[in-house]
N, CA, C and O atoms as a GROMACS GRO file, in nm:
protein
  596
    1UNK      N    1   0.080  -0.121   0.000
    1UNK     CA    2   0.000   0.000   0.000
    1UNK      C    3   0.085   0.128   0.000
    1UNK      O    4   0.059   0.215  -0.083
    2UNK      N    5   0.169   0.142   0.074
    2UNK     CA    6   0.278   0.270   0.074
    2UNK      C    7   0.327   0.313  -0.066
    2UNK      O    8   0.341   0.430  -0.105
    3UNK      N    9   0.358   0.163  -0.159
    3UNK     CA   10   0.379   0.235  -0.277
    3UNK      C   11   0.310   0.292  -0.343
    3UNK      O   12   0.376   0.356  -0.424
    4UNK      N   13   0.192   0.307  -0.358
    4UNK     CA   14   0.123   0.406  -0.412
    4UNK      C   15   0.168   0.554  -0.392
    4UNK      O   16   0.183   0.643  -0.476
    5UNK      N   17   0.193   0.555  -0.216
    5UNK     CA   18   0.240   0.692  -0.256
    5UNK      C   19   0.382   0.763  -0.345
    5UNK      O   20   0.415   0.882  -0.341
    6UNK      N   21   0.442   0.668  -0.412
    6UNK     CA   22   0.587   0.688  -0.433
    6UNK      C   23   0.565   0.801  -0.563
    6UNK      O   24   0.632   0.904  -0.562
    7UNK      N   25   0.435   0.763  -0.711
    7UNK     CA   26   0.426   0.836  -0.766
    7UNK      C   27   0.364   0.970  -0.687
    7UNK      O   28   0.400   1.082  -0.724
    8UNK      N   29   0.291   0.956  -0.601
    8UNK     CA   30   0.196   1.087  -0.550
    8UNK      C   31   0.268   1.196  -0.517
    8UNK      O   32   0.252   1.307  -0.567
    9UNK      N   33   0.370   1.161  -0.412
    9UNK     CA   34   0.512   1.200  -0.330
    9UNK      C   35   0.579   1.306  -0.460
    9UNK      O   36   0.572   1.428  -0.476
   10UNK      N   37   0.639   1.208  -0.531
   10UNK     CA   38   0.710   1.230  -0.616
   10UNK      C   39   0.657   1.360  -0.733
   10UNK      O   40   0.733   1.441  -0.787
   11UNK      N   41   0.578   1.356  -0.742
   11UNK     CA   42   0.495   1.423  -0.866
   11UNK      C   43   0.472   1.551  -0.805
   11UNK      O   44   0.480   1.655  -0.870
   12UNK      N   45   0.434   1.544  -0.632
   12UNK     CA   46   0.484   1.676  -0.553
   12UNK      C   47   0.607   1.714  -0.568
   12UNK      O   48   0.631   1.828  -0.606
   13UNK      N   49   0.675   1.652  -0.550
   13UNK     CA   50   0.798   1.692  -0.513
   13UNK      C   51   0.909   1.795  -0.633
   13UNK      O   52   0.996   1.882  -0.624
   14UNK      N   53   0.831   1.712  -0.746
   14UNK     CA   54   0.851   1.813  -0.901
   14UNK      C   55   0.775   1.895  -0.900
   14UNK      O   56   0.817   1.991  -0.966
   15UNK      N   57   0.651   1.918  -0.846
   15UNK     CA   58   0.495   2.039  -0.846
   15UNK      C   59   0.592   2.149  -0.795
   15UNK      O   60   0.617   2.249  -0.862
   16UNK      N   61   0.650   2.123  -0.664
   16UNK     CA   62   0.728   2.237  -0.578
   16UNK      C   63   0.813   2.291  -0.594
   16UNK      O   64   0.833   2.411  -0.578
   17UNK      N   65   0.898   2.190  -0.639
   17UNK     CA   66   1.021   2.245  -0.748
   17UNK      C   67   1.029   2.365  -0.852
   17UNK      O   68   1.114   2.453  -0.867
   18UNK      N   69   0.888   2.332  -0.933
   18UNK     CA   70   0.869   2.386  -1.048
   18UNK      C   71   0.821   2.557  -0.974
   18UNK      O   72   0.863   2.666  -1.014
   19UNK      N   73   0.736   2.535  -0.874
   19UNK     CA   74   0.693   2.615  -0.791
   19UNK      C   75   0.762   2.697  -0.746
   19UNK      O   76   0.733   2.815  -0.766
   20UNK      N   77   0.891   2.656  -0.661
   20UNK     CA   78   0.962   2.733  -0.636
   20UNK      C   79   1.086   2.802  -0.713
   20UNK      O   80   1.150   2.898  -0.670
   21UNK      N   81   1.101   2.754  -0.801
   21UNK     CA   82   1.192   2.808  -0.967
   21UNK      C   83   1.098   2.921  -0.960
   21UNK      O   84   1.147   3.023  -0.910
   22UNK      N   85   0.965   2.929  -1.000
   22UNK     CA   86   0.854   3.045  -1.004
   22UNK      C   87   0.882   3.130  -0.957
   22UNK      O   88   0.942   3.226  -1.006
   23UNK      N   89   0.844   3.115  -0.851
   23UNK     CA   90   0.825   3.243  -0.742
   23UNK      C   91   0.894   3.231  -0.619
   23UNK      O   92   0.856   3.282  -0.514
   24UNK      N   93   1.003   3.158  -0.637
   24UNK     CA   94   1.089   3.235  -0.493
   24UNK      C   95   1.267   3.293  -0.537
   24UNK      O   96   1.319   3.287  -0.648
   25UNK      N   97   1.300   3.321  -0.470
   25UNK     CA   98   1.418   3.412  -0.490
   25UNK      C   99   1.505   3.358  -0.377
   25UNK      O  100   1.462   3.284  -0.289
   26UNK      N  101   1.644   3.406  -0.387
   26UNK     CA  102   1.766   3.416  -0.290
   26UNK      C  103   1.758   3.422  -0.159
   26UNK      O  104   1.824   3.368  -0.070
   27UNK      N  105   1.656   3.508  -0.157
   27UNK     CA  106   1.637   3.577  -0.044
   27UNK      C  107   1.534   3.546  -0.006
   27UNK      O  108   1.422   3.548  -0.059
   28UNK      N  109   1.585   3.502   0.129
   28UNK     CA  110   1.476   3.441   0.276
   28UNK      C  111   1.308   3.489   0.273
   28UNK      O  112   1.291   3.602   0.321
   29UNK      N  113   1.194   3.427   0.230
   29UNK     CA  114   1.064   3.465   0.296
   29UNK      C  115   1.041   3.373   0.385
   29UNK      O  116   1.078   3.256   0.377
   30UNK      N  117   0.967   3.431   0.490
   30UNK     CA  118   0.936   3.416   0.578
   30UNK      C  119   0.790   3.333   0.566
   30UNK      O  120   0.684   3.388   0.537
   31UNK      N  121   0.806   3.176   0.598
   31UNK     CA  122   0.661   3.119   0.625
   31UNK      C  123   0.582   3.115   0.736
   31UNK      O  124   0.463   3.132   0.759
   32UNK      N  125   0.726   3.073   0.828
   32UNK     CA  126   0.657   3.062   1.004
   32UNK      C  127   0.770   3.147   1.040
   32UNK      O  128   0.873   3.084   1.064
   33UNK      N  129   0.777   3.259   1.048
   33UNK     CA  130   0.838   3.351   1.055
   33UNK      C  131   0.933   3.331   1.228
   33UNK      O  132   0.878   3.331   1.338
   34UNK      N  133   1.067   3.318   1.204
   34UNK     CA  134   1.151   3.292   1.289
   34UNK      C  135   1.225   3.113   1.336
   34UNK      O  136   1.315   3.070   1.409
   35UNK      N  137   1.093   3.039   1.217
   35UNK     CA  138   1.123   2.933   1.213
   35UNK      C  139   1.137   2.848   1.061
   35UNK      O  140   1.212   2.751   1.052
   36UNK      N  141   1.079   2.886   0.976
   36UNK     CA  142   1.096   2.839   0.846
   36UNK      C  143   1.101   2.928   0.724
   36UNK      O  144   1.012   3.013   0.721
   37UNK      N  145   1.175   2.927   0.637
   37UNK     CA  146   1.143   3.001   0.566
   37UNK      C  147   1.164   2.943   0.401
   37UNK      O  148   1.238   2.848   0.375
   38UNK      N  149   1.108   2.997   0.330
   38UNK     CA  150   1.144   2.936   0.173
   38UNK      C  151   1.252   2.997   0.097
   38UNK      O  152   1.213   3.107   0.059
   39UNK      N  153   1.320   2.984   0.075
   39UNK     CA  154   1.481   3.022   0.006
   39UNK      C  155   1.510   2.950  -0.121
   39UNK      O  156   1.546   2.833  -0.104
   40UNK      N  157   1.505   2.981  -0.214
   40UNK     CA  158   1.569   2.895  -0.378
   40UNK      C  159   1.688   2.930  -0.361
   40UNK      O  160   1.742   3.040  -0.351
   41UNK      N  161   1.737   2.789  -0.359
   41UNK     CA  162   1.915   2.718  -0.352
   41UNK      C  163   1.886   2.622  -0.458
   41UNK      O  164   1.803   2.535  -0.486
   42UNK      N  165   2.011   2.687  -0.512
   42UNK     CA  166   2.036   2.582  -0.635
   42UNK      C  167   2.192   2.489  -0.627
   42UNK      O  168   2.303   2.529  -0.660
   43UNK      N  169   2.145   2.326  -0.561
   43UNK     CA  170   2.218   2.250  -0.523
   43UNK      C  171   2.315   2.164  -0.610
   43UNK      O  172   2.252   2.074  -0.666
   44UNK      N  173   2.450   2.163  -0.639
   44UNK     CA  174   2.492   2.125  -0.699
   44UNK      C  175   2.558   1.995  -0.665
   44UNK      O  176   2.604   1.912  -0.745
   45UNK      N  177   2.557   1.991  -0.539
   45UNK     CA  178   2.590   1.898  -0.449
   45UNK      C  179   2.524   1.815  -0.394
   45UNK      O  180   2.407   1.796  -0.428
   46UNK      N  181   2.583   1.748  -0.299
   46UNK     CA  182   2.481   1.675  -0.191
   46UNK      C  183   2.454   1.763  -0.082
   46UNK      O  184   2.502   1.876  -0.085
   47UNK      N  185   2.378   1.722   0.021
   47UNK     CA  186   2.337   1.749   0.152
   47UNK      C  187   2.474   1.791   0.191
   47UNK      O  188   2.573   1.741   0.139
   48UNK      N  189   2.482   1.903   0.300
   48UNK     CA  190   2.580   1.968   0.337
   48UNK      C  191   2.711   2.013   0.286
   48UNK      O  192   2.820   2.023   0.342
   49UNK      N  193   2.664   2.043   0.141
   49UNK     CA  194   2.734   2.064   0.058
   49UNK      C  195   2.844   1.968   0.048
   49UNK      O  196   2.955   2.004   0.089
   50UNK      N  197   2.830   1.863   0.004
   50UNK     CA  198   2.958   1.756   0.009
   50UNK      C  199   2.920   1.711  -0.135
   50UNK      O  200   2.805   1.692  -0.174
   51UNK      N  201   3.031   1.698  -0.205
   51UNK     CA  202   3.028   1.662  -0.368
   51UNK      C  203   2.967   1.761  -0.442
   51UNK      O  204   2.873   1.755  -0.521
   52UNK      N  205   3.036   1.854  -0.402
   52UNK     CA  206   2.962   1.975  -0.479
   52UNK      C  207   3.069   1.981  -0.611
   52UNK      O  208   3.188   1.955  -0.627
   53UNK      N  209   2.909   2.053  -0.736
   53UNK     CA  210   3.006   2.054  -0.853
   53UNK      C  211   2.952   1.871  -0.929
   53UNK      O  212   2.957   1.855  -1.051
   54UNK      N  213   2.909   1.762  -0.841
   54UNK     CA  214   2.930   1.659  -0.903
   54UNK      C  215   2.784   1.633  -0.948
   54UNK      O  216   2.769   1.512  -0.959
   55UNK      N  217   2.719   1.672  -0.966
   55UNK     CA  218   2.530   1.647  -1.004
   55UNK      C  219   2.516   1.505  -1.100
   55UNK      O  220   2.429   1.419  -1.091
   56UNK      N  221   2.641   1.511  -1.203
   56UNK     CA  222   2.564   1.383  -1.316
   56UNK      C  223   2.572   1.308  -1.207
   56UNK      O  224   2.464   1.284  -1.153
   57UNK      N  225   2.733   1.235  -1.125
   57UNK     CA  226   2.750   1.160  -1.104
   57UNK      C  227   2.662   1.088  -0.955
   57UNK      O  228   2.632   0.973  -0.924
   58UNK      N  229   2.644   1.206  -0.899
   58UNK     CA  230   2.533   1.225  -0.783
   58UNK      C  231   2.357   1.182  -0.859
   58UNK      O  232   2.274   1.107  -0.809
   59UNK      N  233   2.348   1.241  -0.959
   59UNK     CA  234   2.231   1.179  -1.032
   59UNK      C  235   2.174   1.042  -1.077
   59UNK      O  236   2.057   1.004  -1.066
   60UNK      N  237   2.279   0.976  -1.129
   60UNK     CA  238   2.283   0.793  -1.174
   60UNK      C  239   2.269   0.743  -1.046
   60UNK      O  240   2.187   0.660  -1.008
   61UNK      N  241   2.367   0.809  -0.972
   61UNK     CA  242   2.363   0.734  -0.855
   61UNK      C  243   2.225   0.758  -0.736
   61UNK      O  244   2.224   0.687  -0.636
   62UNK      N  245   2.146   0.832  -0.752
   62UNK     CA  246   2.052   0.837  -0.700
   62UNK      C  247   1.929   0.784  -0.779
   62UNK      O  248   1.835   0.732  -0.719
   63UNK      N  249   1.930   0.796  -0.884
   63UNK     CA  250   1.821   0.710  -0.965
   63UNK      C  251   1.862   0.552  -0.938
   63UNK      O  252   1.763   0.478  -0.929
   64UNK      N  253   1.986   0.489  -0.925
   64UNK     CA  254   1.982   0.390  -0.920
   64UNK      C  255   1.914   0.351  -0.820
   64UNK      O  256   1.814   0.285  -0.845
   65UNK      N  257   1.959   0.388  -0.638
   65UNK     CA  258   1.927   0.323  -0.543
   65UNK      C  259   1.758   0.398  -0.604
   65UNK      O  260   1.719   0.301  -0.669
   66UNK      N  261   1.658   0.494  -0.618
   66UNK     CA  262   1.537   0.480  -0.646
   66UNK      C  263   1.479   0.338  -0.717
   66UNK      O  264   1.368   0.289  -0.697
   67UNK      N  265   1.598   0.279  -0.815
   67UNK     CA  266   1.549   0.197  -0.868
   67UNK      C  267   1.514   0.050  -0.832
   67UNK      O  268   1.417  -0.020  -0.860
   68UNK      N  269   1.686   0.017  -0.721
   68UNK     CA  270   1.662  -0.076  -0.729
   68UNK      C  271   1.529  -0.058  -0.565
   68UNK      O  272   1.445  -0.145  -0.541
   69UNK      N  273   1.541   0.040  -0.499
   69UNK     CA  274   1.433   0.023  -0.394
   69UNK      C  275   1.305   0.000  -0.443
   69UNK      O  276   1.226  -0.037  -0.356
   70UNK      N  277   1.255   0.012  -0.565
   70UNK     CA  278   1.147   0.016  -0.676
   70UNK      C  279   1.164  -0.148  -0.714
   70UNK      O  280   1.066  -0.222  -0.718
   71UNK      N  281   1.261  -0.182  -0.735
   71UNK     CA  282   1.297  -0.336  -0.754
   71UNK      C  283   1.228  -0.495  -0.617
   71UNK      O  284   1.162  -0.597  -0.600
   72UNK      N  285   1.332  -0.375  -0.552
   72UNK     CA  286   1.289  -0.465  -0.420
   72UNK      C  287   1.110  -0.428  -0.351
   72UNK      O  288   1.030  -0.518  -0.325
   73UNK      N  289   1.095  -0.353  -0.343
   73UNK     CA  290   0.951  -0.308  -0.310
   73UNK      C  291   0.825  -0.396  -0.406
   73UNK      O  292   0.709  -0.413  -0.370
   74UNK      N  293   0.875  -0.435  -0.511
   74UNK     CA  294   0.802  -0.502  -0.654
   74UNK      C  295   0.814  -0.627  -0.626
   74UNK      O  296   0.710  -0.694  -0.622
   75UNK      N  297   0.933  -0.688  -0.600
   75UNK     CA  298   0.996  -0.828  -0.527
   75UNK      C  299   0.954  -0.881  -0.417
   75UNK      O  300   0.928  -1.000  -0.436
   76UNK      N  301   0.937  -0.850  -0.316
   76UNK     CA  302   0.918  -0.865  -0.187
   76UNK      C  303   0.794  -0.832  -0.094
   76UNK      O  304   0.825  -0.717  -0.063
   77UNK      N  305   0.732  -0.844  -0.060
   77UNK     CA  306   0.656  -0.803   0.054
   77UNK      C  307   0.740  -0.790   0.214
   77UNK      O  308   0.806  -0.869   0.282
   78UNK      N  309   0.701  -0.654   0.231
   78UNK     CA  310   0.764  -0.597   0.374
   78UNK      C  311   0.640  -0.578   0.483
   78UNK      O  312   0.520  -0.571   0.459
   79UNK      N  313   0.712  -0.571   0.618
   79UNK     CA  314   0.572  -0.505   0.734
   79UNK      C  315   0.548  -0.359   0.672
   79UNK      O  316   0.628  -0.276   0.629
   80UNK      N  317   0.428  -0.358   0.682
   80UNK     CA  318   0.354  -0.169   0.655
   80UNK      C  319   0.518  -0.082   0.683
   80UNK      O  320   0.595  -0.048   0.593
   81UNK      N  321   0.536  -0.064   0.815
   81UNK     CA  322   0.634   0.038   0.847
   81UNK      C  323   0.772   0.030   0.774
   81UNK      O  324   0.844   0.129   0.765
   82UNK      N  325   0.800  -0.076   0.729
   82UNK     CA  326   0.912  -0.102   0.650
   82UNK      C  327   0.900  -0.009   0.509
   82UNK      O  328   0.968   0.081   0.458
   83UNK      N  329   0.787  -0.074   0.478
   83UNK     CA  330   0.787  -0.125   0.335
   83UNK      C  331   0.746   0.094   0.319
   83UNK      O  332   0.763   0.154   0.213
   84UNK      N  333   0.712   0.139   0.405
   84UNK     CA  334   0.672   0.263   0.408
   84UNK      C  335   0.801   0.358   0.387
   84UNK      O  336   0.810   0.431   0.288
   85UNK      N  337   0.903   0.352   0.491
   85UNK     CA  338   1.003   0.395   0.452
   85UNK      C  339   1.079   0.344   0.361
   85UNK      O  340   1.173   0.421   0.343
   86UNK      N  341   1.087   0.234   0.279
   86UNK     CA  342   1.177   0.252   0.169
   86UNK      C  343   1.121   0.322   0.060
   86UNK      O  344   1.181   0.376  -0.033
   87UNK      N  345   0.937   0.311   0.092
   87UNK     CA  346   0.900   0.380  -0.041
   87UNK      C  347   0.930   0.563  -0.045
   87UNK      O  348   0.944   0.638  -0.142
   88UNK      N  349   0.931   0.598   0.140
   88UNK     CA  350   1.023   0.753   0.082
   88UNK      C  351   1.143   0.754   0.072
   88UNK      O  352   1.182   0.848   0.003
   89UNK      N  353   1.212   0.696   0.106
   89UNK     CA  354   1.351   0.675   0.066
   89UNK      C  355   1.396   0.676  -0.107
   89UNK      O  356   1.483   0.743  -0.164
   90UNK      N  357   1.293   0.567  -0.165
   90UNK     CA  358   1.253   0.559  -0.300
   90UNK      C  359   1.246   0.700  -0.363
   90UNK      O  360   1.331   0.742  -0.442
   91UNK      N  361   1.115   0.783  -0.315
   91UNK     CA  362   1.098   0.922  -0.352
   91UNK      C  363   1.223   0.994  -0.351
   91UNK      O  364   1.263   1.053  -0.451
   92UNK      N  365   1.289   0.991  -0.237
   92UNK     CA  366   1.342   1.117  -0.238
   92UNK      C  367   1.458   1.104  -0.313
   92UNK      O  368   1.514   1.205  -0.358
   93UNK      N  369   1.527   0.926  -0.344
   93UNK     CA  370   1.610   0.938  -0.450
   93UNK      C  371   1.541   0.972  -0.590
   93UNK      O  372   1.576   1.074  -0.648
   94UNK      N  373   1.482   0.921  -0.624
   94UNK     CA  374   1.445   0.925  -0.776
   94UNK      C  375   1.405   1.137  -0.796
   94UNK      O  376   1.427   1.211  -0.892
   95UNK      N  377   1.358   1.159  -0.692
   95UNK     CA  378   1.320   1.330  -0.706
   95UNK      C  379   1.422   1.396  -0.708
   95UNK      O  380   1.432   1.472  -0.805
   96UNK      N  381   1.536   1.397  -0.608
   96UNK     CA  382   1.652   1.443  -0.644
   96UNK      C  383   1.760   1.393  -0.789
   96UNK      O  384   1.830   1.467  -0.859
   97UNK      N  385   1.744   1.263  -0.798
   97UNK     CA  386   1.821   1.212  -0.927
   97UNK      C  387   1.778   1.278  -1.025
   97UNK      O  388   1.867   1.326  -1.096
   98UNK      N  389   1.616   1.312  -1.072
   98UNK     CA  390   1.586   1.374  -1.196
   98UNK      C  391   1.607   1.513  -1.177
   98UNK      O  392   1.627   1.575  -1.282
   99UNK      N  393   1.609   1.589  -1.056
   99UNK     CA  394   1.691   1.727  -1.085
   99UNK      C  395   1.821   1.731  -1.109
   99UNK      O  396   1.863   1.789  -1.209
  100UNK      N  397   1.895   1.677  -1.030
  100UNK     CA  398   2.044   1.658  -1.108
  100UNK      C  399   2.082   1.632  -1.263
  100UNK      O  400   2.154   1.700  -1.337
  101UNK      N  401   2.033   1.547  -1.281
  101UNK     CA  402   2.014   1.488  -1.435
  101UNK      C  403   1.977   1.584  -1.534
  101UNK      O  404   2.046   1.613  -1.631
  102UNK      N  405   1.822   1.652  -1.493
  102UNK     CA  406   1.816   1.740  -1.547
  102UNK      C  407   1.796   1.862  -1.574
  102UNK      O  408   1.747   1.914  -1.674
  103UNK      N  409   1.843   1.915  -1.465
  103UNK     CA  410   1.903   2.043  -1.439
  103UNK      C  411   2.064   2.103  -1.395
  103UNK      O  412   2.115   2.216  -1.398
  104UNK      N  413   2.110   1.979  -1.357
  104UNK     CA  414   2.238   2.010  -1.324
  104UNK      C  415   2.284   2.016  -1.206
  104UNK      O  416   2.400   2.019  -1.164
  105UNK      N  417   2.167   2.018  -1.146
  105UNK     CA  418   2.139   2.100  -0.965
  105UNK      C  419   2.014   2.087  -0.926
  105UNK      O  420   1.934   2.129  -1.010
  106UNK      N  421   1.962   2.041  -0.819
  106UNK     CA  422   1.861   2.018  -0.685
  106UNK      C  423   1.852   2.171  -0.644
  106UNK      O  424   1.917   2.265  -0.598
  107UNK      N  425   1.679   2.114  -0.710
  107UNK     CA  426   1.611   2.281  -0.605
  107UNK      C  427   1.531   2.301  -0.472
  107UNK      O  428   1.410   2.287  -0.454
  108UNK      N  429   1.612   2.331  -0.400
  108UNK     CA  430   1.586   2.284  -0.219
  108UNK      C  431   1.530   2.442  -0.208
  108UNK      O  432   1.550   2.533  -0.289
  109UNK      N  433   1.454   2.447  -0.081
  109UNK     CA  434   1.343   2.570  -0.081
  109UNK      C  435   1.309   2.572   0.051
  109UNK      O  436   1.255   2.678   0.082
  110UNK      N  437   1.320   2.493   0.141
  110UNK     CA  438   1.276   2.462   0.293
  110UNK      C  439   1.409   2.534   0.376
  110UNK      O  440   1.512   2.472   0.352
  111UNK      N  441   1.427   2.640   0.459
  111UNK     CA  442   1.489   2.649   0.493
  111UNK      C  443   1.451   2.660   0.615
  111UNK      O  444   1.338   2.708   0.626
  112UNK      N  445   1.536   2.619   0.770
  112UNK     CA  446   1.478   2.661   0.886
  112UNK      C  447   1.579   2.811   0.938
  112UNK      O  448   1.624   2.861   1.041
  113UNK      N  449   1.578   2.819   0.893
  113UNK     CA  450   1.628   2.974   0.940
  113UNK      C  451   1.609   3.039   1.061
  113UNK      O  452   1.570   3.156   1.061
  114UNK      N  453   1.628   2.988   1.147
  114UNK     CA  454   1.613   3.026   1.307
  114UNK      C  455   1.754   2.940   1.378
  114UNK      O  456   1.827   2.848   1.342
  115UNK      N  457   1.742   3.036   1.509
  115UNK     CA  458   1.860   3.011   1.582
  115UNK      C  459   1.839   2.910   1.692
  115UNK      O  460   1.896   2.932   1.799
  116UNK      N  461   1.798   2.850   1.685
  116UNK     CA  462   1.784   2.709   1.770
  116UNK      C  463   1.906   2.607   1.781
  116UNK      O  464   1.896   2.514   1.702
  117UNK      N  465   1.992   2.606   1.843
  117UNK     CA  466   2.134   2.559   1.834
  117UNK      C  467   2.150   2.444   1.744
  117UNK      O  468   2.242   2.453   1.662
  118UNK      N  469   2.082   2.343   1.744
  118UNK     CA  470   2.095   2.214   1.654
  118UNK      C  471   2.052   2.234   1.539
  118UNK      O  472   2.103   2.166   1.450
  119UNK      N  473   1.952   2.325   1.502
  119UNK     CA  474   1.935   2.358   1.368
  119UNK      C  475   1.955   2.460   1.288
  119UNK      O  476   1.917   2.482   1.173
  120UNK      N  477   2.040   2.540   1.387
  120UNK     CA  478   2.073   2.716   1.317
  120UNK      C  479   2.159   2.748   1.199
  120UNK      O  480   2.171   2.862   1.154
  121UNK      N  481   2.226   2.628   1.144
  121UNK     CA  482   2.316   2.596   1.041
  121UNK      C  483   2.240   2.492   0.970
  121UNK      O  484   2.313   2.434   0.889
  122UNK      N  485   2.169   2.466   0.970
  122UNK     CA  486   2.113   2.322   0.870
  122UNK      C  487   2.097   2.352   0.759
  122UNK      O  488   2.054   2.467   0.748
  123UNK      N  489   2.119   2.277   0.625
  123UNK     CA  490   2.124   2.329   0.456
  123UNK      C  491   1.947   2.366   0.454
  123UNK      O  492   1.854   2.348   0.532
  124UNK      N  493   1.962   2.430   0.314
  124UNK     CA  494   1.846   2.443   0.308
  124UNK      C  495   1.811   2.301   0.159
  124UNK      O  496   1.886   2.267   0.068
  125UNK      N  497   1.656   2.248   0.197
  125UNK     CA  498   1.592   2.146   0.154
  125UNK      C  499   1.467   2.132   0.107
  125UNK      O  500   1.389   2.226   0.116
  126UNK      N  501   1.424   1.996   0.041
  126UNK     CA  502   1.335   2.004  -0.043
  126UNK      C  503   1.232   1.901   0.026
  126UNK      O  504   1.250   1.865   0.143
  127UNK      N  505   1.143   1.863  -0.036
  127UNK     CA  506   1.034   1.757   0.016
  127UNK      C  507   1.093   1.649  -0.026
  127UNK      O  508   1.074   1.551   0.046
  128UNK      N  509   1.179   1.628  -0.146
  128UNK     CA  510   1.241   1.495  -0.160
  128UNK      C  511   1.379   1.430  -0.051
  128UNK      O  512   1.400   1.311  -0.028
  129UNK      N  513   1.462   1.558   0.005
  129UNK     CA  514   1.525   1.549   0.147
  129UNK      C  515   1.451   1.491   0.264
  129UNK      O  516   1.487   1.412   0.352
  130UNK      N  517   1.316   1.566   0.235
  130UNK     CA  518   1.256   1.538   0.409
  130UNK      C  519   1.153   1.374   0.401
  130UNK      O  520   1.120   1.316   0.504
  131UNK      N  521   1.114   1.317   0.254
  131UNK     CA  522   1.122   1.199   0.259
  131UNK      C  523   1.225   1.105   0.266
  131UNK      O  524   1.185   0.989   0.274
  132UNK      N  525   1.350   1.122   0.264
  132UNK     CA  526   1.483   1.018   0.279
  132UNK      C  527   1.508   1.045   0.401
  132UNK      O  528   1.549   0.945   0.459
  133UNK      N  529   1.502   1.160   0.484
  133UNK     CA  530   1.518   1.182   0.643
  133UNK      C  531   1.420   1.116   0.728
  133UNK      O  532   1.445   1.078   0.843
  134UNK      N  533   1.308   1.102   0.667
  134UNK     CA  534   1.191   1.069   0.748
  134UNK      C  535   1.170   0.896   0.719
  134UNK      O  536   1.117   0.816   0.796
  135UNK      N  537   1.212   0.875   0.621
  135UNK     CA  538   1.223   0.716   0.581
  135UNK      C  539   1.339   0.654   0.634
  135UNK      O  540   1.334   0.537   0.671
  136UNK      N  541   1.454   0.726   0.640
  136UNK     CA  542   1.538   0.627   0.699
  136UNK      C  543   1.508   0.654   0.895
  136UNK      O  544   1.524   0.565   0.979
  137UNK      N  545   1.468   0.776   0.920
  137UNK     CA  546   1.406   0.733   1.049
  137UNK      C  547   1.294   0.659   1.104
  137UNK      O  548   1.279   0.615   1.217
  138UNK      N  549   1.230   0.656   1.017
  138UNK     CA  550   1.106   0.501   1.031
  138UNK      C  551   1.195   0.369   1.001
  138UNK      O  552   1.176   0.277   1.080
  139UNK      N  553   1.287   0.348   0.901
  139UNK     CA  554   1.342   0.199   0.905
  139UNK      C  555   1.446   0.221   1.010
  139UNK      O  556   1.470   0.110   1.057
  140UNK      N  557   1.509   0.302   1.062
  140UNK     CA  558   1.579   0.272   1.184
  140UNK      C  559   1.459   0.219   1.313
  140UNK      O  560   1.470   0.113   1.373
  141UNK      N  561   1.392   0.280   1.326
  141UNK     CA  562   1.308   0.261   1.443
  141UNK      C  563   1.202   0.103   1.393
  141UNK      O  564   1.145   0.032   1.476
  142UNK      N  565   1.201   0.087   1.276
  142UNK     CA  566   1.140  -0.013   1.246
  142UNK      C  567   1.150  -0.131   1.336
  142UNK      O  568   1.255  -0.115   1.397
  143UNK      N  569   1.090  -0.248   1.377
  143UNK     CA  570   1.110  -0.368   1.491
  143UNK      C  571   1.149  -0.476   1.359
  143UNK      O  572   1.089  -0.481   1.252
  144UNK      N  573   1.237  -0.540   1.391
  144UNK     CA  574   1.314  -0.594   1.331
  144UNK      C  575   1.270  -0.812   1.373
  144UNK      O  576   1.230  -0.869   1.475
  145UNK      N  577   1.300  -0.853   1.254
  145UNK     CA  578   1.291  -0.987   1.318
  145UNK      C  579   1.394  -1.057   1.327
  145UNK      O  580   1.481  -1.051   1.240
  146UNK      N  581   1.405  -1.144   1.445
  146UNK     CA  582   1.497  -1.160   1.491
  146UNK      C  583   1.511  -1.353   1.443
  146UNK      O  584   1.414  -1.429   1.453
  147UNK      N  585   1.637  -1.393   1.397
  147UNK     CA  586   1.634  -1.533   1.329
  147UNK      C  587   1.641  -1.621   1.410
  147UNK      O  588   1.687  -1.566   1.509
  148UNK      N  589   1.622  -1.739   1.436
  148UNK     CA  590   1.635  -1.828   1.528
  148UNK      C  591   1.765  -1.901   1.473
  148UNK      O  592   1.763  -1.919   1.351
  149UNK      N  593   1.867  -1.941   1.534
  149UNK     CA  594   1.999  -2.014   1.519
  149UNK      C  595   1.944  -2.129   1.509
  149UNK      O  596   2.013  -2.230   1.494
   0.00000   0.00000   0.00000
């Protein structure tokens, strides 16, 4: 059932994109003013700017793991909570892979822009970030089965 949402997710995740290319700018607006704001960053890199400059090669490589998690999800039957986070995990590669690919650069727009010590430096991000953050924290927390020897 989760995979269903992978196109839904996803098809947002380009809606916003396209959205925020539109109508946002450099410069900080204010959504929840002191806590979020929308900012167009144009990512050439990964998350915390690491491999910056590398987009194709950051691109294949994120369409792949979309793919093969698309592979395995098709293959397999998982518990609900599993099978939930790989399908954002899924999203948020394949959404970032096709901006790289074809744009050159990831358009991240979420910024928290407030001084809250753990998050007062955090990159700014997209909905396809906050499904791979939020999916790999559901399969960490996921209950696991345990094999009998």
């Amino acid at each position: 059932m989760p995979t269903v949402l992978i196109p839904l997710l996803l098809a947002l995740d380009q809606i916003l994109k396209l959205w925020a290319l539109e109508n946002l700018s450099p410069v900080p607006r204010p959504l929840l003013d002191g806590l979020l704001y929308l900012t167009l960053v144009r990512n050439t890199g990964a998350g915390f700017g690491l491999l910056e400059g590398k987009a194709f090669l950051l691109g294949w490589l994120s369409l792949g793991v979309g793919a093969v998690l698309l592979y395995f999800l098709a293959k397999r039957r998982y518990p609900l909570g599993q099978a939930l986070a790989l399908s954002l995990i899924a999203v948020g590669a394949l959404g970032n892979g096709i901006d790289r690919l074809g744009r050159g650069w990831v358009v991240d727009y979420l910024d928290l822009g407030t001084s809250i010590p753990l998050i007062a430096n955090f990159p700014v991000f997209n909905l396809a970030d906050a499904c791979v953050t939020v999916g790999a924290a559901l399969l960490l927390l996921s209950p696991r089965r345990r094999r009998r020897l």
